[in-house]
N, C-alpha and C positions, 0 to 999 in steps of 0.2 A: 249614748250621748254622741252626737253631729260634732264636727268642728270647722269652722268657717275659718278658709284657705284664702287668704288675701293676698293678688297678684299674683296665684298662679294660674296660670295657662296650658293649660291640657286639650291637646288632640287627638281625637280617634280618626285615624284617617282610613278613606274610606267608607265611612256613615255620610248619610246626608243630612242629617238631622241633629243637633245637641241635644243633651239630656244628662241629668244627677243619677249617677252610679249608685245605687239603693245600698250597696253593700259600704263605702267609703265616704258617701255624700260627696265625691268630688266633681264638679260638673266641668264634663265634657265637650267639647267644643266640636261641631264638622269642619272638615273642612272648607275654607272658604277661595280654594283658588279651583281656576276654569281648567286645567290642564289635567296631563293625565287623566288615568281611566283608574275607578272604585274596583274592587274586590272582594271575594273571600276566600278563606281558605280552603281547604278540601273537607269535605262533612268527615272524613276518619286523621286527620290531623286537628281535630277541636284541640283547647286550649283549654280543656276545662282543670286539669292538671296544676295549672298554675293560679297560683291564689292572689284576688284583688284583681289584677288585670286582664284574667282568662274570657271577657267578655270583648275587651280591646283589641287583644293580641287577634281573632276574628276573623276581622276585617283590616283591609290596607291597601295604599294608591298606590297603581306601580306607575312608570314614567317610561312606555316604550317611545316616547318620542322628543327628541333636544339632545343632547351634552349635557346639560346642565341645569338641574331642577331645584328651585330654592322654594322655602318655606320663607314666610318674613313674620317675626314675633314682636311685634311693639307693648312691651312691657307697659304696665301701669307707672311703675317706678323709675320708667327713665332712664338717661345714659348714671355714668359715672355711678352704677351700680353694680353688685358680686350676683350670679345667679347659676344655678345650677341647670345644664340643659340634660336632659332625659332623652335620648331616643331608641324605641326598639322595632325589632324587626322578625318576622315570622313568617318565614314562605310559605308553610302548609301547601304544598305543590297546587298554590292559587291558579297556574297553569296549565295544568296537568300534563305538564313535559318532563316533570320527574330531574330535574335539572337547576336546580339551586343557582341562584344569579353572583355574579361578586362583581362591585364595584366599590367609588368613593367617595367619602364624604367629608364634607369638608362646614367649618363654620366663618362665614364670610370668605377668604382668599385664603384660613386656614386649614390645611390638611388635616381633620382628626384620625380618619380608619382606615382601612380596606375595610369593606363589609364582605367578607366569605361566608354567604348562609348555609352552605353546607358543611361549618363548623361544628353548628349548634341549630335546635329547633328553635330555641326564640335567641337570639344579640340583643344586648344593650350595651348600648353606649352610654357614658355620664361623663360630662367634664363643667369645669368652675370656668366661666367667666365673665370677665371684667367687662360691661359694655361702656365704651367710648363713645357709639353712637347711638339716637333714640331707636334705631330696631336691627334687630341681630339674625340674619341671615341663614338658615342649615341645608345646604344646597346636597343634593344627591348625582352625582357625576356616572357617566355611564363612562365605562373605559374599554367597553367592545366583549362583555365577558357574560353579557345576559342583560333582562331588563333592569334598573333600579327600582326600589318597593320601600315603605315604611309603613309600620302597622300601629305606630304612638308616636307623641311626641311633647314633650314637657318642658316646663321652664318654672324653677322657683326660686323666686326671690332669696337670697341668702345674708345674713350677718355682714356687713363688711370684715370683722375682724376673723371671720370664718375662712381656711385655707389662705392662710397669709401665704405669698408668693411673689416676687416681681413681674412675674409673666401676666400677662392678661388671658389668657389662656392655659387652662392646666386641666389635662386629664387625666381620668382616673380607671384604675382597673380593677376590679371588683370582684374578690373570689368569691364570697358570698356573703346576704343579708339573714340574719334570724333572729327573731323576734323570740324572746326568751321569758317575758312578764304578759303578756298580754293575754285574757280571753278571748273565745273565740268570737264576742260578740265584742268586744273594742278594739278597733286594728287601729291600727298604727302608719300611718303612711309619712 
């Protein structure tokens, strides 16, 4: 059984092409901006390891050129909305400088991370927010420490009454997901 995801928005960055993930049915979006340069990983850092996304995680745009690289997400759903943004990241020495990048990222004028990829083979990022305006911003900051990259990127519509908060903004840190009911043929996303 398929299940139809309304307003959400998923990008594989780095593809040039969209297409429905056979394994999730969730269809995937290419990138649609002119900048930066497509990727992939290195053929002995595959991604197969990880389940659902190991086709995503792949490929990814790095940004050797600007300060300041924004994605722009204009939800279906509009401002004055709660949504959850999803981004990850996976060097896979796309390079081959052996040299993991760290920079930062930010959503609209706000600071979410440092990204240090040489923390981790794949980072995610996830935080709740509130959009104020019809589209929401995820810009990738170079701060002189390598190039900036992203290998996904997501946005789903959430509950209003889901992570009740004042902030318009709120991130979150994730020690880990598992799936505890499911077959292996009905995932869960």
């Amino acid at each position: 059984m398929y299940l139809h995801f309304v307003g959400v928005i998923s990008i594989d960055c780095g593809v040039d092409e969209g297409y429905t993930d056979k394994t999730t049915n969730l269809q995937y979006q290419a990138d649609d901006i002119q900048f930066g340069e497509m990727n992939n990983t290195s053929s002995i850092y595959k991604m197969d390891h990880i389940s659902q996304i190991h086709k995503q995680l792949n490929t990814l745009r790095s940004f050797p050129y600007g300060k300041r690289n924004c994605y722009t997400l204009k939800p279906k759903q509009g401002m004055t909305k709660k949504y959850i943004i999803r981004a990850y990241f996976a060097y896979g020495n796309y390079d081959n400088k052996y040299k993991p990048p760290v920079f930062d990222l930010y959503l609209g004028v706000n600071f979410l991370k440092t990204i240090n990829s040489s923390e981790a083979v794949v980072i995610r990022i996830e935080a709740v927010h509130f959009a104020s305006t019809e589209r929401i911003d995820l810009c990738l900051v170079n701060i002189d420490q390598g190039v900036p990259f992203i290998s996904l990127l997501e946005l789903w519509p959430l509950d209003i009454s889901i992570y009740q908060s004042s902030s318009t903004l709120l991130t979150l840190d994730l020690l880990t997901r598992l799936n505890l009911g499911a077959s292996e043929d009905n995932f869960i996303r």
